[in-house]
Structure formats: structure tokens, C-alpha cells
One Martini backbone bead per residue (centre of mass of N, CA, C, O) as a GRO file, in nm:
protein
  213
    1UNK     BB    1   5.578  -1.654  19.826
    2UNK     BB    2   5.646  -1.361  19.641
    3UNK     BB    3   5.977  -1.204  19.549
    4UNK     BB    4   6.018  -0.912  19.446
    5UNK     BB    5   6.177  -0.779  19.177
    6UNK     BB    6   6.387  -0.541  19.087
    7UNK     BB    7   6.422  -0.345  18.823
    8UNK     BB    8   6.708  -0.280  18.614
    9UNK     BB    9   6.820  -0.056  18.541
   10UNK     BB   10   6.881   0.165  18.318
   11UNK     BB   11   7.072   0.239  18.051
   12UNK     BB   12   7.222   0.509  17.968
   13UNK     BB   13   7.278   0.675  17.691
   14UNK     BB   14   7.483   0.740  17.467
   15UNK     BB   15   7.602   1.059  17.343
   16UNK     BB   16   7.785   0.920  17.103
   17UNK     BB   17   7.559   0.722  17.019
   18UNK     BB   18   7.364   0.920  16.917
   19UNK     BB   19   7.485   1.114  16.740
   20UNK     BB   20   7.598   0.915  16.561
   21UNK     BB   21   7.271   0.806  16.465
   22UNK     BB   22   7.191   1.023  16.344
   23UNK     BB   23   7.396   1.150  16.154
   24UNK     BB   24   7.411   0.886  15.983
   25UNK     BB   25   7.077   0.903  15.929
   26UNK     BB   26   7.152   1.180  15.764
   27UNK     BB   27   7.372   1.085  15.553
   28UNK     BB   28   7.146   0.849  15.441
   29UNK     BB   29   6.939   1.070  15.343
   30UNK     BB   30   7.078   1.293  15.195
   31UNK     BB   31   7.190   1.033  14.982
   32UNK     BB   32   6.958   0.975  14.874
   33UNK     BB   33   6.729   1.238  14.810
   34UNK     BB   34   6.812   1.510  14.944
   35UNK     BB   35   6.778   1.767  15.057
   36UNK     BB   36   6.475   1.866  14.999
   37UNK     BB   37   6.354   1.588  15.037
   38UNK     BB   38   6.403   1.571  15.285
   39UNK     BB   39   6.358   1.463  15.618
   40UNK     BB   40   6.317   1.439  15.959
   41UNK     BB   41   6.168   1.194  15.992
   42UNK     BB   42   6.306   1.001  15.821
   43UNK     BB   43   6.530   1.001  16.002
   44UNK     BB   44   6.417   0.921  16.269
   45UNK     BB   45   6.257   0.658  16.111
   46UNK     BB   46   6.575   0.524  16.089
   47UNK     BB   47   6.619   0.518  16.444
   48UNK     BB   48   6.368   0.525  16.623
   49UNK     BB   49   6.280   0.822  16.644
   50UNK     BB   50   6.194   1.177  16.750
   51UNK     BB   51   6.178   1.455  16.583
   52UNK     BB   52   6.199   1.616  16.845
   53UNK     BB   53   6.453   1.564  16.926
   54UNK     BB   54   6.616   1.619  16.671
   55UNK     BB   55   6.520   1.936  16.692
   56UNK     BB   56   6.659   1.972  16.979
   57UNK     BB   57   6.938   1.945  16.862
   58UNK     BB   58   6.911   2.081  16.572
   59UNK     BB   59   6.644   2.279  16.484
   60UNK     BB   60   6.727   2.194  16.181
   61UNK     BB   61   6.800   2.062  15.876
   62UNK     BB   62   7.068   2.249  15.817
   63UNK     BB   63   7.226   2.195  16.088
   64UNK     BB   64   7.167   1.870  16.019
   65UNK     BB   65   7.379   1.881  15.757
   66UNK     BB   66   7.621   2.006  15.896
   67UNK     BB   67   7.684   1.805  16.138
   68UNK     BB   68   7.688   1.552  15.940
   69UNK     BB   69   7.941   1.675  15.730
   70UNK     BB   70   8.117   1.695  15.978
   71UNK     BB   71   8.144   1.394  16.057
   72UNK     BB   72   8.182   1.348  15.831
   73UNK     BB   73   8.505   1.408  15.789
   74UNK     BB   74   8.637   1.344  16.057
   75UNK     BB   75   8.616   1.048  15.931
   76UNK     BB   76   8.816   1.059  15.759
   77UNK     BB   77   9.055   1.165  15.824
   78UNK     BB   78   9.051   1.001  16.099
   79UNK     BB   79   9.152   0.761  15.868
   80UNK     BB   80   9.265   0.922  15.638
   81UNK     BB   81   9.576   1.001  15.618
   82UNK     BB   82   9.916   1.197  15.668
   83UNK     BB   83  10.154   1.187  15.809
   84UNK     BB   84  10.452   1.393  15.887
   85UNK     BB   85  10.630   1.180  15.833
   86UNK     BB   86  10.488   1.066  15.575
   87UNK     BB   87  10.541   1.342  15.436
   88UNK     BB   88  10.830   1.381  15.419
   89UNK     BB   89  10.877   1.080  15.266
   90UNK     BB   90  10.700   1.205  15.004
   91UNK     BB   91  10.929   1.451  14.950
   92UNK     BB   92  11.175   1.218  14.941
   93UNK     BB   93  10.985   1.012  14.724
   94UNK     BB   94  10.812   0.828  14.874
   95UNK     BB   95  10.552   0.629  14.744
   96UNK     BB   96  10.460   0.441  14.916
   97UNK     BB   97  10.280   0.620  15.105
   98UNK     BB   98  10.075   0.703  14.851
   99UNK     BB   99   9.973   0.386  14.828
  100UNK     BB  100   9.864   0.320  15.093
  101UNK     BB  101   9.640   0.559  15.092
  102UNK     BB  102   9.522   0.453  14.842
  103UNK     BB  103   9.385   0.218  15.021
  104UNK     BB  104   9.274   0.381  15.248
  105UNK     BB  105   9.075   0.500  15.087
  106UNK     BB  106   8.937   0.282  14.912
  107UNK     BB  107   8.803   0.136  15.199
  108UNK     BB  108   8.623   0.395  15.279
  109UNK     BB  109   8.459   0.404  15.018
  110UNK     BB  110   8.321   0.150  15.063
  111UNK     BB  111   8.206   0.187  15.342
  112UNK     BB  112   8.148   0.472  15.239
  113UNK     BB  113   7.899   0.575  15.011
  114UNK     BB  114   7.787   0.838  15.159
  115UNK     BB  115   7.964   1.034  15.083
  116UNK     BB  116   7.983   1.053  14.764
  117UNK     BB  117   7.623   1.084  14.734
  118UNK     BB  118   7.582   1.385  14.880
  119UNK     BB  119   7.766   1.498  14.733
  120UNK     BB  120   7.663   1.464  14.459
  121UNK     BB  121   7.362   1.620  14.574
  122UNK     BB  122   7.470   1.923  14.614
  123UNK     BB  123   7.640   1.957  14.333
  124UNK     BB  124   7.506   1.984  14.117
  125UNK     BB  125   7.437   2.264  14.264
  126UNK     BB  126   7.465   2.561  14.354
  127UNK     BB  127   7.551   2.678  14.711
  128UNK     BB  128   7.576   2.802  15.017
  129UNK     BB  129   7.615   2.506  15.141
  130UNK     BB  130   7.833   2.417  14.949
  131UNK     BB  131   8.049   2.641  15.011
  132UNK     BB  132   8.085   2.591  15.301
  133UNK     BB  133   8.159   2.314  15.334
  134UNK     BB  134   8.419   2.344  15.112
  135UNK     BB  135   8.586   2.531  15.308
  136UNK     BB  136   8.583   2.365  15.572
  137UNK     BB  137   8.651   2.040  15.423
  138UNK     BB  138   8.844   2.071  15.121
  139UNK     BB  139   9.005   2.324  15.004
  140UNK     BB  140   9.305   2.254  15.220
  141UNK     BB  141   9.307   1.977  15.117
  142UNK     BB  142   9.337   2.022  14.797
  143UNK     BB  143   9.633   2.195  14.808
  144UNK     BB  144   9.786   1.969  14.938
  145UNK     BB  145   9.767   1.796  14.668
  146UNK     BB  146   9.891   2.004  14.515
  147UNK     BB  147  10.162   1.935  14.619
  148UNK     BB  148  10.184   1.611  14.587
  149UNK     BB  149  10.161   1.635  14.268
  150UNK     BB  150  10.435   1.797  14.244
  151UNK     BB  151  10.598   1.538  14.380
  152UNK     BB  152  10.540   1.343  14.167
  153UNK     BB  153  10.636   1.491  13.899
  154UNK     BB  154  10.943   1.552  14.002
  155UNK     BB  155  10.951   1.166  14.068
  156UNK     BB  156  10.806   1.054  13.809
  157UNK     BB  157  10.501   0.952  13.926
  158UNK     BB  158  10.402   1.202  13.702
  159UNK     BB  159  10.312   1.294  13.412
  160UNK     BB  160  10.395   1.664  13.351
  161UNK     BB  161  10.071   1.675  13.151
  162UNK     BB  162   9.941   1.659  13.418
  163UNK     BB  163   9.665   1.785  13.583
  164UNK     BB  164   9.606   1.832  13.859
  165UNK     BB  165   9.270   1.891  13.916
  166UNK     BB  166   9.222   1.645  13.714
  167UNK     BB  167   9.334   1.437  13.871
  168UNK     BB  168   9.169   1.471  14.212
  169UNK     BB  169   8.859   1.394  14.003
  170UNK     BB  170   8.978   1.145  13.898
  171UNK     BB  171   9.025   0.987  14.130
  172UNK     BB  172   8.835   0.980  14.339
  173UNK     BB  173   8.590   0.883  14.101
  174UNK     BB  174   8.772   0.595  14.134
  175UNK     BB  175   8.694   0.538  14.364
  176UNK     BB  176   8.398   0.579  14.413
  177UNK     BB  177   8.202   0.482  14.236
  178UNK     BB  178   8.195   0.158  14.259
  179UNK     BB  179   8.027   0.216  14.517
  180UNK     BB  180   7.822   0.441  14.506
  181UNK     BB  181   7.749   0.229  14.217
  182UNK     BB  182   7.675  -0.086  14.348
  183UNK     BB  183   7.378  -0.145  14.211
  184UNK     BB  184   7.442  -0.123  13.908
  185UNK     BB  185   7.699  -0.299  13.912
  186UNK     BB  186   7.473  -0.560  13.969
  187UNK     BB  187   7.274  -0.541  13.718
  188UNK     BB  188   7.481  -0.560  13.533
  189UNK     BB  189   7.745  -0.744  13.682
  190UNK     BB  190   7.725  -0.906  13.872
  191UNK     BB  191   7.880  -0.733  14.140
  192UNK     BB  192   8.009  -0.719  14.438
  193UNK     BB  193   8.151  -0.423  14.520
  194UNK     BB  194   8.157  -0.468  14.860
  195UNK     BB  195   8.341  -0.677  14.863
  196UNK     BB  196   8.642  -0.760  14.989
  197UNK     BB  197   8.777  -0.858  14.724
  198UNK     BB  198   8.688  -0.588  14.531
  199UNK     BB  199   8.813  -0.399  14.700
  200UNK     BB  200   9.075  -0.470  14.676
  201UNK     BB  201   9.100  -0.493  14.360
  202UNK     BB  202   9.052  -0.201  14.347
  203UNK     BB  203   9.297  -0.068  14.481
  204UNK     BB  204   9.523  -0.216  14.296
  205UNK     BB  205   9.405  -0.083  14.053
  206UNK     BB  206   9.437   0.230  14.148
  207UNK     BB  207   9.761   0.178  14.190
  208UNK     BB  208   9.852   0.097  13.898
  209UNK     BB  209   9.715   0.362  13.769
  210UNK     BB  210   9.843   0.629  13.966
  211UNK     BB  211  10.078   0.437  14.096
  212UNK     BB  212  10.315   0.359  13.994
  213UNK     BB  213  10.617   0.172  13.991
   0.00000   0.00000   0.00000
């Protein structure tokens, strides 16, 4: 006689592990293809969800680009920042807070390379979609830089003729970008960006170029 068992419930989809799953698929199709090229199925079909599902959760394409942009910079933040306590050491002298704050940006910046890549295809051209973004998430942010920066001058630690504008997208762009195009890295100079070596490499690297000593 054979004793049938049931069948284990199945575990159902944690909520915050499935909305995870979709925005970092919407992160990762929006920064290859951009938003016009993008589509819903391919989002899906990254994730092997039906479009319908994410249609269902978000709507359009449109609300799914923004709650995607509203992801990556959350996990920006709270990953990287500058606790009350560490800005008030950085107003007090204290650079090294900024040299340790730029070693976990560009760990960021390696670890998340679609970061990096969708902010430059939206920014290419003007739209209101990347004004809004950029109201949302990054002009009170970049704001504090330029209080930072002008620490940072006083303190010293940056020549006086140094632009605090042009500062915040030449760093930016140095942390950034070998992550970024680490694919030409690769094809240019057999150099994998990616690598923890690398990784350290470039901080260091950063550290000694924009906050030296």
C-alpha cells in the first residue's frame, strides 16, 4: 500500500523581495536600452515575470522608471552617507571623513554600475522626467556638497580656484565611470574594472587624487 503525502505549501514571495526584483530589472533595462527603448515585457522577461503582473503593480512604464530611480537612490543613501556626527567632524577639520565617505561612494559605484548608466541616458536630453528626478533625489543632495566643498577650502584641503561645481561632476565622474564603461575597460586594456583589486585600486586612487593628505 502506498501512503500518499501532501505536498509542502509552497513558501509564499516575500513582498519586498519580488518589488526588489522588479526595480533592480527596471534599473538594469533602463540603463542598457533607455527609457523610449525600454519596454514592460523585457523588464518582465529579465525576472521571468509576466508583464502583466508588473503592469498591475505599476501601471505604466513611466511610474515603473520612477519608482525604479526612487529605489536606486534609497539604496544610495542609505548606504552611503555622512552621519550628523561625521558632518560635524568634516565642519571641525576632520578630512578624513571625507576620505573614508569617498571610498564607500566608489564601492557603491562598482558595486551598482547601472547607477551610473540610466542617469546618463536620461540626461542626455532635457525632459521632465529627469527634472523631476533630479528635484526628488539629487539637487538638496548636491546643495550639502557644495557646503562640503567649501569646508573643504577653508580647511585646506581643496586649492581656492578649484570651481565647487565643476568639483562634484569631475568626482562624480572619476568614481564612476570605470565602473560604468567597464566593458571598454576590458576590451581596451584587459583590465577587469570589476575586480576587488580594481575596486580598492580606484579608491585609493580617488582618495589620493581629490582629498589628498
Amino acid at each position: 500500500m502506498t501512503i500518499k503525502t501532501a505536498n509542502p505549501p509552497r513558501k509564499p514571495k516575500d513582498p519586498e523581495r519580488t518589488r526588489a526584483d522588479i526595480l533592480q530589472a527596471a534599473l538594469d533595462v533602463f540603463a542598457r536600452r533607455g527609457f523610449e527603448a525600454a519596454t514592460v515585457r523585457d523588464i518582465a522577461a529579465q525576472i521571468g515575470m509576466s508583464h502583466g503582473m508588473i503592469r498591475y503593480h505599476y501601471e505604466t512604464k513611466e511610474k515603473l522608471w520612477f519608482a525604479a530611480v526612487d529605489f536606486l537612490f534609497e539604496r544610495l543613501y542609505s548606504t552611503v552617507s555622512i552621519s550628523p556626527e561625521n558632518q560635524a567632524r568634516l565642519e571641525a577639520g576632520d578630512i578624513e571623513v571625507l576620505r573614508d565617505w569617498l571610498r564607500e561612494y566608489v564601492r557603491y559605484c562598482a558595486r551598482h554600475p547601472e547607477h551610473a548608466r540610466i542617469m546618463i541616458q536620461e540626461s542626455v536630453s532635457p525632459s521632465e522626467r529627469l527634472r523631476e528626478a533630479m528635484h526628488r533625489h539629487v539637487r538638496d543632495n548636491h546643495k550639502a556638497v557644495l557646503k562640503t566643498i567649501a569646508v573643504m577650502k577653508d580647511k585646506g584641503a581643496l586649492p581656492t580656484s578649484v570651481h565647487p561645481i565643476s568639483f562634484i561632476y569631475m568626482l562624480a565622474g572619476a568614481c564612476q565611470n570605470m565602473f560604468a564603461l567597464a566593458p571598454e575597460v576590458h576590451y581596451v586594456l584587459d583590465y577587469d574594472a570589476l575586480s576587488e583589486q580594481a575596486i580598492e585600486a580606484h579608491a585609493d586612487s580617488i582618495v589620493a587624487l581629490f582629498c589628498p593628505a
